[in-house]
N, C-alpha and C positions, 0 to 999 in steps of 0.2 A: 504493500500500500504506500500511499503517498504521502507525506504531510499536507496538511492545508493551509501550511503557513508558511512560505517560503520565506529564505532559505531555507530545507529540508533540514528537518534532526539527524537524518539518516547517517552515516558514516559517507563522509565525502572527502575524497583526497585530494580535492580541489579547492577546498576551504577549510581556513583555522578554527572560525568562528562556526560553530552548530546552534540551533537554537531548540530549547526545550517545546516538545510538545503541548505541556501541559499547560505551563502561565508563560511563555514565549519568548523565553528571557533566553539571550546568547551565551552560551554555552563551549568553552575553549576545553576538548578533549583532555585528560590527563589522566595518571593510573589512577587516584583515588574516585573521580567523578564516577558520578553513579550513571548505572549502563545498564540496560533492558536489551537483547538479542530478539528479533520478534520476526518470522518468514525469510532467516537469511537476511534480515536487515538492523541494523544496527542503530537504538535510541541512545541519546546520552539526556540527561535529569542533572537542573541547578542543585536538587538536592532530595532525599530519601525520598519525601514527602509524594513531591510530584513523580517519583518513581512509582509508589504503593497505588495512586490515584490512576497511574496509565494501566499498569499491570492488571487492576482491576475490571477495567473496560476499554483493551486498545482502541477499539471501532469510533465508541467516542469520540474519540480526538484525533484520529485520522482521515474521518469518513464525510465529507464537504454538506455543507449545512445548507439547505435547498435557500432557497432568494424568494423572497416574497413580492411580488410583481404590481406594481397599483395600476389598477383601473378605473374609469370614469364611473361613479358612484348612483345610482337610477337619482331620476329626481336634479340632475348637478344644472345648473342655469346655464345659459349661456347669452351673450350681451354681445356689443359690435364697438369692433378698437374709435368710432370714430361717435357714437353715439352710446356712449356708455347705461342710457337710462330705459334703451331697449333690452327688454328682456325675453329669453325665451327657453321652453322645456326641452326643447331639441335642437340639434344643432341644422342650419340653414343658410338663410340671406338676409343681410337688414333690410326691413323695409323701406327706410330711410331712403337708404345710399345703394344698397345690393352690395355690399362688401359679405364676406363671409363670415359668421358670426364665428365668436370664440368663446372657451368655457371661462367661468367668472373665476372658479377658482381652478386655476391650474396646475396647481400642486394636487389635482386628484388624475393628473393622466401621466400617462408611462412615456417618458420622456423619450424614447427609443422607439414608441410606435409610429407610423408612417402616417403620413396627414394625405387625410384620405381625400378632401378635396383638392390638394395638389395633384395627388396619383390620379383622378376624375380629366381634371383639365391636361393632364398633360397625356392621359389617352386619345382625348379630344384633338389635340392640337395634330401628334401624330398622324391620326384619318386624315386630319383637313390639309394636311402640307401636303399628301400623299396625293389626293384628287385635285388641290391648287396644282399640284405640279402639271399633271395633265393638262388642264385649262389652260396654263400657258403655254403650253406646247402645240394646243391648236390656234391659243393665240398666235402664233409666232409671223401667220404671213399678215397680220396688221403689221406687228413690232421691225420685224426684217421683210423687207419685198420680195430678197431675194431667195428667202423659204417658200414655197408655195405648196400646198398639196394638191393631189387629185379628187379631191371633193369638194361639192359647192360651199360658200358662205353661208347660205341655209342650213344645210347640212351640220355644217360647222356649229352653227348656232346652237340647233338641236342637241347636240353631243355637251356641247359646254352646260346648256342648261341642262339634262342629265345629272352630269358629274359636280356641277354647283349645288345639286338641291341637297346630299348628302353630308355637306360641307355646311348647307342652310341648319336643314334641319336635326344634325346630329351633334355641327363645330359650336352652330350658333342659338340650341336649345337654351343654354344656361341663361343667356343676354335677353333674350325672348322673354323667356321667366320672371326675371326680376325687374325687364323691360316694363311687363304688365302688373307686375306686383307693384311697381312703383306710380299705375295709374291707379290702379284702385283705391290705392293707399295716399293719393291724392300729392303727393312725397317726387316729382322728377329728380331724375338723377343722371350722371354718366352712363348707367344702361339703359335709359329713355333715349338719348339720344343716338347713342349706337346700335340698338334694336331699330331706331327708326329709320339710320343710313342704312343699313344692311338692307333692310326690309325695302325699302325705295329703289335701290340699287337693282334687286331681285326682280321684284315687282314691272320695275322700267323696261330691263331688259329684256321681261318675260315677256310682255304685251309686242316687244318688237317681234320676237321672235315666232309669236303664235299670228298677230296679226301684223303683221308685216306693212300690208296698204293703209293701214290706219295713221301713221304718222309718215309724214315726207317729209326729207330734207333733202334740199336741195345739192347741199356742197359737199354734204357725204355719201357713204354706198350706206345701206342698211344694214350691212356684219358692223362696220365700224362704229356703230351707235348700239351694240350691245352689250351690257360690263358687266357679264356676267365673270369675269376674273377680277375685275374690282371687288364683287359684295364678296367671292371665296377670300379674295385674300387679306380683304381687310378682317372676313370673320378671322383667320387663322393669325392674322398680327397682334389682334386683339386677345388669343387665347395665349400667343406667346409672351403678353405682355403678363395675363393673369397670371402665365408661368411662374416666371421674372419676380413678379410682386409678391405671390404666398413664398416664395423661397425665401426673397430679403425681409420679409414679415412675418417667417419662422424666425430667423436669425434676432430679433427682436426679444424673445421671448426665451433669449441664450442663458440670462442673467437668471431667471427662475430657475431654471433645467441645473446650470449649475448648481445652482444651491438645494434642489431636488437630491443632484448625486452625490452629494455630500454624510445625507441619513446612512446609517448602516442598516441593516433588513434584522439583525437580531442582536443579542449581548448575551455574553456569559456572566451567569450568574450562580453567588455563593448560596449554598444551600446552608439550613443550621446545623447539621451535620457534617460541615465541610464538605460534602462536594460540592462539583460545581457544574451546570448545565445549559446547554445552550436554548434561552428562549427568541421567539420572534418579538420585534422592537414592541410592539402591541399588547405585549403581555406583562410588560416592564410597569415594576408602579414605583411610589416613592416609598424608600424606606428600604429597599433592594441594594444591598452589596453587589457591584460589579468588575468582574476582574478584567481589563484592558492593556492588554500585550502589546509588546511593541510592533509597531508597524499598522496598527487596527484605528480604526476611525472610534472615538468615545459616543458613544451611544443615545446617553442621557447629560443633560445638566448635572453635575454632583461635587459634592466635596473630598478629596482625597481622604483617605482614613489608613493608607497604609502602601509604604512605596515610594520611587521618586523618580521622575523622568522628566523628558522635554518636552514640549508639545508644541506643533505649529499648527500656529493662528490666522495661520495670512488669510486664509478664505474665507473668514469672516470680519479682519479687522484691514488685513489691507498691509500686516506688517511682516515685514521677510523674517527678523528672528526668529527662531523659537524661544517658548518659555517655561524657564524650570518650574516645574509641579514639585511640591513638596504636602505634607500633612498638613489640613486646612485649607488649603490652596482648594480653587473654584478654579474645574473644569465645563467645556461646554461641550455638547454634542454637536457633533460633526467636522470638529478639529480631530489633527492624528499626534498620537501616540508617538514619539520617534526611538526611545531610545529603550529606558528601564519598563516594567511591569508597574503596577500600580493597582489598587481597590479602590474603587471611590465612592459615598453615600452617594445614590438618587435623590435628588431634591425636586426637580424640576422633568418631567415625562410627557410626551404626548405631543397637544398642540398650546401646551405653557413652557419648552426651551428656548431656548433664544434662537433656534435656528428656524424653527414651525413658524415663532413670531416672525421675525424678517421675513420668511418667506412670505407669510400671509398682509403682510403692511406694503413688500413689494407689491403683492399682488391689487391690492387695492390701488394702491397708489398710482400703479400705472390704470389703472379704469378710472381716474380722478380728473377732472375736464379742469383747464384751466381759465378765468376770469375773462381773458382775451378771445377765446375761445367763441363764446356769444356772438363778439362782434365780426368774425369769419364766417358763424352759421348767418349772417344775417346777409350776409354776402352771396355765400353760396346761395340761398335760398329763391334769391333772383334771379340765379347763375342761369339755369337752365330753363327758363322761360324763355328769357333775352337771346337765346342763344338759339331759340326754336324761331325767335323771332326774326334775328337776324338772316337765318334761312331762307325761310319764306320772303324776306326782301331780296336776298340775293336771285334766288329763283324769280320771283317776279320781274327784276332790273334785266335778267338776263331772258329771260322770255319776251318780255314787252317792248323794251330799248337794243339790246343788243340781237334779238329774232334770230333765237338760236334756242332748240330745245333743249337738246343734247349738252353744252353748256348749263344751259336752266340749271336741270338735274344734278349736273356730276358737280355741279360749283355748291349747290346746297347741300348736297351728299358730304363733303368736305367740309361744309362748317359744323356738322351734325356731328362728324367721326373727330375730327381736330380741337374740338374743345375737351377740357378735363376738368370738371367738377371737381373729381378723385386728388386731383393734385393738391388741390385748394384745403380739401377737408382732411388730409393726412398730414398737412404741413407741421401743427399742432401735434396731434396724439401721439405721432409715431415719435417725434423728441421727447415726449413726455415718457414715452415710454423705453427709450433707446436710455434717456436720462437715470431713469431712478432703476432700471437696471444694471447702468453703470455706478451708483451712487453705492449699491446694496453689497457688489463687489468690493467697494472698500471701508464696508462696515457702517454708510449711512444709510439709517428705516425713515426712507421720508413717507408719510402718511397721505398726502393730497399735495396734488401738481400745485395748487396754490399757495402754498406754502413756499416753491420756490422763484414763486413770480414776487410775495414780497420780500423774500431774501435776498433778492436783488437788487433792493430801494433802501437795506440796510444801514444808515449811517451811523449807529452807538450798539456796540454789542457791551450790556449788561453780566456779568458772570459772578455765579457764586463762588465764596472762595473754597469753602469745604466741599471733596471729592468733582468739584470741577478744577481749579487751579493745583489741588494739592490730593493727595493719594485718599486720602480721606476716611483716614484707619491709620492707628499710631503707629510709629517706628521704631526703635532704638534709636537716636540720635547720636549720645555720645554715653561712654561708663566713665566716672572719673573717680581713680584706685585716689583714695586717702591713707589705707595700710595694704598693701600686696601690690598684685597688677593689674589690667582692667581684664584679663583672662578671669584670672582668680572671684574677683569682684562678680565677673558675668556669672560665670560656673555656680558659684554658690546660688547670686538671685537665680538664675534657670531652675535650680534643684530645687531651692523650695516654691517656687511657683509651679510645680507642675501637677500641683492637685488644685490651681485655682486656674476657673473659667475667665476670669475676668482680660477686654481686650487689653490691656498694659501685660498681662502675665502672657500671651500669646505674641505679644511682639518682641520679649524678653527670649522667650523659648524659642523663638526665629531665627533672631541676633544668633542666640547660642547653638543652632543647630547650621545656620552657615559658617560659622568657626570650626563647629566640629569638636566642641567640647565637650567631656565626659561631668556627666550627673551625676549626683547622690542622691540617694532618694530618702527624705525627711522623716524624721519621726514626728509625733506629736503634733503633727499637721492643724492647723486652726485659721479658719478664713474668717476675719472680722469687719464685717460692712462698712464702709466709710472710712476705714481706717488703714488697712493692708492685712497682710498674712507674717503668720508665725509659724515657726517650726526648728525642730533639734537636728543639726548637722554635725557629725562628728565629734560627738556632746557638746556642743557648745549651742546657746539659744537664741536662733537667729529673728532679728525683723525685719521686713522689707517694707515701708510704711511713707505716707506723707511726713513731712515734716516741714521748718523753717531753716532761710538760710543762716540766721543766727547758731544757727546747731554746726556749721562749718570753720571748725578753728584756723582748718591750714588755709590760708593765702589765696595760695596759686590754684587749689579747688575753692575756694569761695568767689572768686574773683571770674572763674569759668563758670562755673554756676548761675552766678549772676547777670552774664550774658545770656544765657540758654533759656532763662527764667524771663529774659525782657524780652525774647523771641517768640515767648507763647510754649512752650517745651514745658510738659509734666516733671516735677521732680521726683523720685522715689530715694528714699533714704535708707541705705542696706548696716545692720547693724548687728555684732557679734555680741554677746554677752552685755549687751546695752551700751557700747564702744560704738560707733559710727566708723566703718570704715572702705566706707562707699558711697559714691551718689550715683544713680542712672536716669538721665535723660532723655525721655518719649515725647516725641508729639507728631504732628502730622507732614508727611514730606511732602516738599514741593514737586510736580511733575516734572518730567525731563526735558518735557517737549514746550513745556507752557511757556517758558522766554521767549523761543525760535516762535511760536505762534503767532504770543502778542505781538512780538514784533512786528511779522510778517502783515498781518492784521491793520495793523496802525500805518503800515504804509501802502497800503491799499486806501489808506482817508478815513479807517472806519475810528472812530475812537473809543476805546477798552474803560470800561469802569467798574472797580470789585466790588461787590456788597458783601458784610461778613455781619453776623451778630458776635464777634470774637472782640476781644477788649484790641482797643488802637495799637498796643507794641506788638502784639502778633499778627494784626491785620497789615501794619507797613511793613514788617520785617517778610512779610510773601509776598507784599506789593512790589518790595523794593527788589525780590530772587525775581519776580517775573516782568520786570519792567514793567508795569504798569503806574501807572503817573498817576492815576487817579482812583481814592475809593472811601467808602465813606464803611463804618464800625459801630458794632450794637445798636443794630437793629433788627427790629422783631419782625415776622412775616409779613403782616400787613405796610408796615413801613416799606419794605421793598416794592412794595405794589404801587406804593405810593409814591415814590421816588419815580417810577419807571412812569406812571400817568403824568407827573411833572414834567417828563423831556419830551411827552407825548404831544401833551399841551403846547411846546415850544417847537412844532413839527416836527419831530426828528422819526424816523423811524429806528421804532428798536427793538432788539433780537437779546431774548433773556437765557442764559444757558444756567442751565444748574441740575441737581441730582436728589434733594432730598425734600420731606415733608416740606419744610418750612420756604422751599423756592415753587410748591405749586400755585399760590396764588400773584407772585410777579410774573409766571412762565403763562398762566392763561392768561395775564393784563397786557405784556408783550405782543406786537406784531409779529413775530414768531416766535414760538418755544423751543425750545433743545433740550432735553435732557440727555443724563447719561445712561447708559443703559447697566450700571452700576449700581443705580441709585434707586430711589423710592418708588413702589406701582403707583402713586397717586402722583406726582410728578411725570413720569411717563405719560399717564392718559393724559396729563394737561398739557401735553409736547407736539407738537407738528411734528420734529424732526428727534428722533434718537438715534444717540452715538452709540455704537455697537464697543466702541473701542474705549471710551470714556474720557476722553480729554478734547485738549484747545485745538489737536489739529485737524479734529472733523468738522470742525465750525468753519477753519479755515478752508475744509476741501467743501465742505456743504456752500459757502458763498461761492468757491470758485466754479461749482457745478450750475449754478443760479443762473451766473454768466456764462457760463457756455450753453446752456439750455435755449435761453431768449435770444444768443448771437446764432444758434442753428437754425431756432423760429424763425428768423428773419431772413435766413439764407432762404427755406423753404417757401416762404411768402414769398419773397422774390424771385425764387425759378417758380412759382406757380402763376404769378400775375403777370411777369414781363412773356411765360410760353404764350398762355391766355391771348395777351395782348396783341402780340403778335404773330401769330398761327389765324388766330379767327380773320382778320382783315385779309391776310393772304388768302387762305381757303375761301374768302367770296371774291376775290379777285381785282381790290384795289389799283394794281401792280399792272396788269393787263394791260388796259390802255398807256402806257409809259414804258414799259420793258417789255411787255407780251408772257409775265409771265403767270401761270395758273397752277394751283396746287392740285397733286394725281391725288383722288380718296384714300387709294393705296397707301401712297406717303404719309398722310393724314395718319390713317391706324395706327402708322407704326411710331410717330411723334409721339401721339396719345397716349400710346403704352408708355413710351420711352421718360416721360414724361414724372408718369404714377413714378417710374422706378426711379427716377433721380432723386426726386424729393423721397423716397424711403431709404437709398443708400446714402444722403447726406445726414439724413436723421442717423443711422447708425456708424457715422465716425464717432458720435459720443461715446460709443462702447468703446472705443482705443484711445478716449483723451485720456490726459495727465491732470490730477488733480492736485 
């Protein structure tokens, strides 16, 4: 049998490193390593344990664990990328527009199955090149004179109309369809207009063809006045345009997919008997020990409880390190595993991890219309009347004044097939959507497109100081030895804190567990509320307690002290037999990244201002690490709310970033909220925007995404109004009398398509910008 977890445990003499079966950890051959022989194949075990555990049931753990596949759920919605407020039980066409509709929630389809209306049109398109090609084939002694066949132009006729109708009625069913859906439904659109050139097209050269004496023209022969290879080929430009368009409009829909293949289908999990079993993701609840081997995607949201490894985060935060896990340490599902094994508490299962949520905020967010939006539909909405209308004046100018029918027709046929509705009304959604699936990649949950149309008018970003500027959970700062060393000093406080909960005793036991220093473990253990803990080390009676800096005789640690204390820094006072011969100081660290942001921030024009309820030496002493010039100290939640309606008053628009209870009512008074995703569920809900990553420099990619968002909208506006513009004038033939020149329907098609697909491939350069 095989491993399922490569590299193989097997005995391989092509590799130093083997890796255990059982919890997954690498494993370097040597005589003492424990060794299981199992079908002429050779296991090596980090240790007895996981030896007893394979022996007991090899099949277990070699035998590959089926994949749990998702399908679209009965009942699943489905809505249209460009009118998000249509909704429907089946999948179809908007009414609207005739776009194809899409599921609301996308995270319920198999990101791997084939879109079935792409495989439809691109069967379609197939037939119809297949019988266009014919058609121009008997075109050919219009197009070259000096092709001729032996058969009449009648004849010829005949045969074309033939081989057109299947091209009619098979290429150009779908346009038909939504053609007529879009009368009923009182709703014109882009397949009103190209169901009706086709259909005229048809129609025209039908009646020539059947009755021939019915229409004379004088300056042509009667084959040359029938385009039955215009209505095939525009239908078939048209289907290769719908090709073109569902391809670059999967691609859209990248940013979910990825974060789709990120879930793992199941986890192993510890039984209270010590085994351990492989259940499906679905069956995981909280309170579930999970064991997570190296190389394995983490399953569930949890807390380490045992073990240490790396983990990379990039595909949710955006950032290339990894990060050392350690006990306590918060891991998230759908990050990997790199290096060591690990067990971690379930906290967080289902569709409450941080990665179900992204997913489902992307998902929203891209069905979220933006402000501007309105004033585009009010545009379109005239689009195609005007454009019916301009027809019918072309056809009549060229009927009446220019006495030519054959003109009439093909020049209104052109302004029918050459206009693009579709361009106008993608310009919008499809950046909104190319955007916040770009955003999700580097760890920003924007909730509604309008959120980042006013984070682009942002001129004062507001920020709380706690767990937005600063880590927001104590640290170790500094130990200062009064008798021993700051080893010794640590060592001790670690060892009697390790029967107390409290966060100071956990950033103690951090400290000392990145050192790597050796514990004792207390007697007489006693945790006194408000005051500190006590306990017997090495007979002597130790306390690690608040205190005064009056109690600090020596100098040069009184004098350090008393810096660390004007900085905001907790002091803890370590004391042997009632001797004071330590001090450790905790408090909250500053970000790494929070300088470089503000910075960066402030020279972009916005300008930076902290609120803290934290007494004024601790609030400038982070103002002053993060550059920030300005902030104001002790004040209570509503006062921030209140400060922030103050700059509001004075126009500014402003953007409130914070993470905890007390910044939810400035983050809903804000022009936009941010929170961290860090930080408080009720802060969260009152957030337009959450940082996956929890610091200053998603605020900074979140404005820069704002701007690039509204600079590709306008790209889109502009290739849709200036085609628009200039396509319709030519196709009724302005140009004519001055140059002689007249646009083919044919050419028309293919512009039209060409047309949808620029404005959706500009929309998805978003997905490859730099944020």
């Amino acid at each position: 049998m095989k491993d399922t977890h490569p590299p193989s445990t097997a005995e391989d003499t092509t590799s130093s490193s083997l890796r255990d079966p059982v919890c997954g950890m690498n494993v370097v051959p040597i005589e003492s390593t424990p060794m299981l022989e199992l079908d002429g194949t050779k296991y090596y075990f980090c240790n007895p344990g996981c030896l007893e555990k394979f022996s007991s049931n090899p099949a277990k753990y070699l035998t590959p664990q089926p994949s749990v596949v998702p399908t679209i759920k009965p009942g699943s919605e489905w809505t249209c990328p460009m009118h998000p407020e249509v909704s429907s039980m089946k999948p179809g066409a908007c009414p609207k527009c005739g776009m194809a509709l899409e599921p609301k929630d996308i995270s319920l389809i198999d990101s791997a199955a084939p879109d079935e209306e792409l495989i439809d049109m691109q069967r379609r398109f197939r037939v119809s090149v297949l019988f266009t090609l014919l058609i121009f084939l008997l075109s050919m002694p219009d197009m070259i004179p000096m092709v001729r066949l032996p058969i009449s132009n009648t004849a010829i006729a005949w045969i074309e109309m033939a081989l057109s109708t299947p091209v009619l009625i098979y290429g150009g069913y779908p346009f038909f369809r939504r053609a007529w859906e879009s009368i009923i439904n009182r709703s014109p659109n882009m397949f009103t207009l190209i169901g009706m050139g086709i259909a005229i097209s048809f129609a025209y050269s039908s009646v020539v063809t059947i009755f021939p004496n019915l229409i004379q023209a004088t300056s042509m022969t009667e084959h040359s006045m029938v385009y039955f290879e215009s209505g095939a080929t525009i239908t078939t430009l048209v289907l290769l345009g719908q090709v073109l368009e569902l391809k670059a409009r999967t691609q859209t829909g990248n940013a979910i997919k990825k974060l789709l293949s990120l879930a793992p289908k199941s986890a192993r999990v510890l039984q209270p008997d010590g085994t351990e079993i492989d259940l499906p993701i679905d069956a995981i609840a909280v309170g579930n020990l999970i064991r997570v081997r190296p190389g394995e995607k983490i399953p569930v949201d949890g807390v380490v409880t045992e073990g240490f490894s790396s983990v990379d985060e990039s595909m949710l935060t955006g950032e290339p390190l990894p990060l050392d896990k350690a006990v306590g340490d918060i891991v998230t599902a759908g990050t990997i595993n790199l290096t060591g094994s690990f067990v971690s508490l379930a906290k967080e299962v289902g569709a409450n991890t941080v990665l179900a949520r992204l997913v489902q905020a992307v998902n929203d967010g891209q069905r979220s219309r933006l402000p501007m939006q309105k004033d585009v539909d009010k545009v379109a909405q005239y689009f195609v009347p005007t454009v019916i209308a301009i027809a019918i004046l072309t056809f009549v100018y060229w009927f009446l004044f220019a006495h030519t029918l054959t003109n009439a027709v093909m020049n209104s046929i052109a302004v029918l097939i050459v206009a693009c509705p579709c361009a106008l009304g993608l310009a919008a959604p499809m950046s909104v959507i190319a955007a916040i699936g770009r955003g999700a990649s580097d760890g920003l949950l924007v909730r509604n497109a309008e959120v980042l149309q006013r984070l682009a008018s942002v001129d004062i970003l507001v920020i709380d100081k706690t767990g937005t500027v600063t880590e927001g959970k104590p640290t170790l700062l500094e130990t200062i030895p009064i008798s021993g060393t700051e080893q010794e000093i640590l060592s001790m406080a670690a060892s009697l804190e390790q029967g107390s909960e409290h966060p100071l005793a956990f950033a103690i036991l951090k400290a000392s567990a990145n050192n790597n220093l050796p514990l004792s473990k207390p007697e007489k253990f006693q945790s006194h509320t408000g005051f500190g803990v006590t306990g017997e080390l090495n007979g002597k009676l130790v306390t690690l307690s608040r205190g005064t800096l009056s109690e600090i005789e020596d100098a040069t640690a009184a004098k350090r002290a008393t810096i660390l204390s004007s900085q905001g820094a907790t002091l803890m006072y370590l004391k042997a037999d009632e001797k004071l011969i330590g001090v450790l100081a905790a408090g909250d660290k500053i970000k790494s990244s929070a300088n470089k942001a503000a910075q960066s921030l402030k020279s972009r024009g916005i300008k930076v201002i902290m609120l803290s309820g934290d007494q004024k030496e601790a609030v400038a002493f982070i103002a002053s690490q993060a550059g920030i010039d300005e902030f104001r100290y002790g004040l209570q939640p509503t006062e921030k709310a209140e400060f922030i309606k103050s700059l509001q008053l004075q126009h500014h628009v402003v953007a409130m970033a914070g993470d905890g209870i007390n910044d939810a009512p400035a983050i809903s008074q804000a022009d936009v909220g941010i929170a961290m995703d860090t930080g408080s569920d009720i802060a969260l809900e009152a957030a337009g925007i959450v940082l996956v990553h929890g610091d200053l420099r998603g605020v900074e990619k979140a404005i820069t995404l704002s701007h690039q968002l509204f600079t590709n909208i306008k790209q889109n506006l502009f290739l849709a109004f200036i085609y628009n513009s200039l396509a319709i004038p030519l196709a009724a033939g302005v140009l004519y009398p001055s140059l002689g020149i007249l646009l083919n329907p044919m050419i028309a098609s293919a512009a039209m398509s060409l047309s949808s697909v620029s404005v959706i491939a500009n929309s998805l350069r978003l997905q490859s910008s730099k944020l």
